[in-house]
C-alpha positions in Angstrom: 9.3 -42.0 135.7 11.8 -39.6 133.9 13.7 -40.0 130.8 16.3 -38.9 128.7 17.8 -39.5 125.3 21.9 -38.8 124.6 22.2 -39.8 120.8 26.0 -39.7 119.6 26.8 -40.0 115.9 28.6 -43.1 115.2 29.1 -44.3 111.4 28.0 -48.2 111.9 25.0 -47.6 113.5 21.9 -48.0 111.6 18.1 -47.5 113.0 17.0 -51.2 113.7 14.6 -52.3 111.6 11.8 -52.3 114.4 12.8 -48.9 115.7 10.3 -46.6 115.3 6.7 -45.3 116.8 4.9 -48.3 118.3 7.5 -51.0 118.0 9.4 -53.1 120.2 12.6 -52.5 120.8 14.8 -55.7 119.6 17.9 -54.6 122.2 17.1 -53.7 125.7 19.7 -53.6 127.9 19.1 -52.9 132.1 21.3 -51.4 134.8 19.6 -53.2 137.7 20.0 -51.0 140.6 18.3 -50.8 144.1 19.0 -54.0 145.7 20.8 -52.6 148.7 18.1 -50.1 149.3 15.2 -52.3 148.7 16.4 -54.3 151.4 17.5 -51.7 153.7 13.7 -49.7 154.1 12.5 -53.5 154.8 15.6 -53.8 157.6 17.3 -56.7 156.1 20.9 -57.5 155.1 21.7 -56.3 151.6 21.8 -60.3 150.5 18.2 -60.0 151.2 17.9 -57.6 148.4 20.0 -59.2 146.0 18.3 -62.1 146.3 14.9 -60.6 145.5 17.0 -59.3 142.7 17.5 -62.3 141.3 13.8 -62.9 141.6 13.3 -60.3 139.4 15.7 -61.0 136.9 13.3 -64.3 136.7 10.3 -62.6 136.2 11.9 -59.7 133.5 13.5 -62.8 131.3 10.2 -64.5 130.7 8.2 -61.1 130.4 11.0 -59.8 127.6 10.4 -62.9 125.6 6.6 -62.5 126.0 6.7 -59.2 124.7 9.2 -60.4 121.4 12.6 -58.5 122.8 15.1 -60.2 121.0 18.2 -59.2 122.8 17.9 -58.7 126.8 21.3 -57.6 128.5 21.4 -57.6 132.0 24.2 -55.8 134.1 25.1 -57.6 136.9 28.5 -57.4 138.1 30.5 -54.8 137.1 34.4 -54.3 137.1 34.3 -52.1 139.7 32.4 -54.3 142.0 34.9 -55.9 143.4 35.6 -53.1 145.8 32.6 -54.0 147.6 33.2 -56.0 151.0 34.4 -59.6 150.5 31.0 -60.9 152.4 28.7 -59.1 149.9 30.8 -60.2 146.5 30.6 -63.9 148.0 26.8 -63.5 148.5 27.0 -62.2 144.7 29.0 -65.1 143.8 26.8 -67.5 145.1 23.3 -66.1 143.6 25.1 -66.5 140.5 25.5 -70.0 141.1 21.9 -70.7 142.1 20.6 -68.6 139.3 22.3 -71.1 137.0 21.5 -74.4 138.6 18.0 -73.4 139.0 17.4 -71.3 135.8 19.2 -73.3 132.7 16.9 -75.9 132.2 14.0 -73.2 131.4 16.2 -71.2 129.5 17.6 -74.1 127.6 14.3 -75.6 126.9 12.9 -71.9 125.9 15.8 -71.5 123.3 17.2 -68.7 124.6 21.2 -68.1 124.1 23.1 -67.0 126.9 26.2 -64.6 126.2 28.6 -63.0 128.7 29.9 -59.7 128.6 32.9 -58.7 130.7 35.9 -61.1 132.0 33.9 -63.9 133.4 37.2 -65.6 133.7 38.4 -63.4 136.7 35.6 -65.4 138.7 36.6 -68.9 141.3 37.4 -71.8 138.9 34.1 -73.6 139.6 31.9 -70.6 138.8 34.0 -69.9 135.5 32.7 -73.6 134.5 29.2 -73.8 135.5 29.2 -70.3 133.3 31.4 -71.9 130.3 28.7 -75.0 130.7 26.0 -72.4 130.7 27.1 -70.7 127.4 28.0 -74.5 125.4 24.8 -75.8 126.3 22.8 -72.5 124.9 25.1 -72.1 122.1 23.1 -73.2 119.1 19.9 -72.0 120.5 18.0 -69.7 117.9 15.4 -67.5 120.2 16.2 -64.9 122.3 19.2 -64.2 123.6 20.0 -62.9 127.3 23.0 -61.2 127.8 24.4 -61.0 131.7 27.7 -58.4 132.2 29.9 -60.4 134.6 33.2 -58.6 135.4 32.2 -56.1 133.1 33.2 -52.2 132.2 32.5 -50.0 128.8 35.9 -48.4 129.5 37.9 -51.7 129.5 35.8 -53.5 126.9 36.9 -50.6 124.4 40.4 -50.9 126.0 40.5 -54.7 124.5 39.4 -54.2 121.5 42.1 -51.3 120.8 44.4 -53.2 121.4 43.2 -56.1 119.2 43.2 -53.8 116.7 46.4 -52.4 117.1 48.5 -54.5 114.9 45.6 -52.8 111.6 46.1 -50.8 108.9 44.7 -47.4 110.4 43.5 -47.0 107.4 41.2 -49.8 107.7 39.8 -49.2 111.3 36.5 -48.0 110.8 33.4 -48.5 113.5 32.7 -51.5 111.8 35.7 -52.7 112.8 35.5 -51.7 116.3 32.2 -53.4 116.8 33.9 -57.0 115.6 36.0 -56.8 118.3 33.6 -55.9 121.2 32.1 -58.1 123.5 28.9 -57.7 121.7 29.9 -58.4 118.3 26.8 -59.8 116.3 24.4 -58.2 118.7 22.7 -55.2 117.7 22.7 -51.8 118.8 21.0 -51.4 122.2 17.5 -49.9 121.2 16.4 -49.1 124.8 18.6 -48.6 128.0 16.8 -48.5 131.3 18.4 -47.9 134.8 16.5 -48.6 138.0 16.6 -46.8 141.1 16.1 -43.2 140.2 19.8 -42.9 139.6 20.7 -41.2 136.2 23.9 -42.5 135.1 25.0 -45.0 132.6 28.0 -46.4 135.4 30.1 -47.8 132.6 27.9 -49.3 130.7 27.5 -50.0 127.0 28.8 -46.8 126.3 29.6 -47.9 122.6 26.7 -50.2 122.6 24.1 -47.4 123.8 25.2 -44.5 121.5 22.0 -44.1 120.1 20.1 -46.0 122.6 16.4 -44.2 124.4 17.3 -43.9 127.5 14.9 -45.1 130.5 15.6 -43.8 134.1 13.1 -45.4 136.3 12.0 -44.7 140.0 11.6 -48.1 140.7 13.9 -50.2 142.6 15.0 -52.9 140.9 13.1 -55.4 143.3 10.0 -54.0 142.3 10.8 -53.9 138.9 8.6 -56.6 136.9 6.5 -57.5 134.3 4.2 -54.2 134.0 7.0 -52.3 134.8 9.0 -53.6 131.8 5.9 -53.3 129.5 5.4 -49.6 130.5 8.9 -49.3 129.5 8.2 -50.6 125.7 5.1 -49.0 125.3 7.2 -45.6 126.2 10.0 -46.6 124.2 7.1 -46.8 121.1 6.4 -43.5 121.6 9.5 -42.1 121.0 10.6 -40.5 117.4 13.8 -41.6 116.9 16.0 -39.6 113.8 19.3 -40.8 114.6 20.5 -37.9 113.7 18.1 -36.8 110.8 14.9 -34.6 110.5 
């Protein structure tokens, strides 16, 4: 397990209340990598690994409640996803779907709130309403909330939210302002970032959202990725000192 931290000053960013030595982070967010790999040293088709995937994402969801994470936010299709082959983006598209049918009635009756970051609406009409049904039905839920990135890229999110605030006073554009316009408005900051995989890049990914996030970079394909793995990750994140840019 290696690590790394990349603060960037940023004016509306405030140490969470529950950052500090031993706490729980309230925000962590996950670039779930390793699928494809995980299922190519067992010899299986990459929908193998995906599927195992979504396994996973089962098993993290319940353990982050568990361990009192407020806010978990889950990358799982990016913008630039699409330019994988047709037969692996269907396979994608059709996990999804399963992961809702099977998955909602849990969630629902645990009171977590769903959100999606990213341009869900790019998806096949039926998928766009079993997500839109997905996100009315937790909508006034008051536990956690679990945050999947569907269609979703840093770069473009602060792309949209330029331009929504392009008509302002530039006078009155501050980073407060910026946040109210981003996909995650009302969320806060991302307290802990971890990418699976050994891979040590943030791939478009909360870049706003992250600014003064730990960072995690984990060995661990995101398969194998469960339970202990996620509570090895919070007990390290405790052991951070975090200054945010102070002594």
């Amino acid at each position: 397990m290696t690590s790394a931290t990349g603060p960037l000053p940023t004016a509306a960013r405030s140490p969470s209340p529950q950052s500090g030595e031993g706490e729980t982070p309230r925000h962590v967010a996950i670039i779930m990598d390793g699928n494809g790999r995980w299922a190519k040293a067992r010899h299986l088709p990459r929908v193998a690994g995906h599927r195992k995937g979504i396994e996973t994402v089962r098993v993290v969801t319940r353990a982050a409640r568990s361990l009192g994470i407020e806010v978990l936010t889950l990358y799982a299709f990016s913008s630039e996803n699409w330019r994988r082959p047709a037969e692996e983006i269907s396979d994608l598209m059709g996990l999804l779907r399963h992961f809702i049918k099977s998955d909602l009635d849990e969630l629902a009756r645990e009171g977590v709130k769903l959100r999606v970051i990213g341009d869900h609406t790019a998806f096949a009409p039926d998928l766009v309403k079993m997500i839109d049904g997905a996100l009315a039905r937790t909508a006034a839920n008051t536990g956690s909330t679990l945050v999947i990135g569907l269609n979703y890229g840093s770069q473009d999110e602060i792309v949209r939210a330029a331009r929504a605030l392009a008509g302002r006073d530039p006078a009155m554009i501050d980073a407060a302002a910026i946040e109210t316009v981003l996909d995650t408005s009302g969320l806060p900051p991302v307290d802990l970032l971890i990418r699976t995989s050994g891979e040590h890049r943030l791939s478009n990914f909360m870049l706003w959202q992250a600014a003064y996030a730990e960072l995690l970079f984990v060995d661990t394909l995101w398969p194998d990725f469960g339970a202990d793995e996620l509570r090895a990750a919070v007990t390290a994140y405790g052991l951070r000192e975090r200054r945010f840019g102070g002594l």
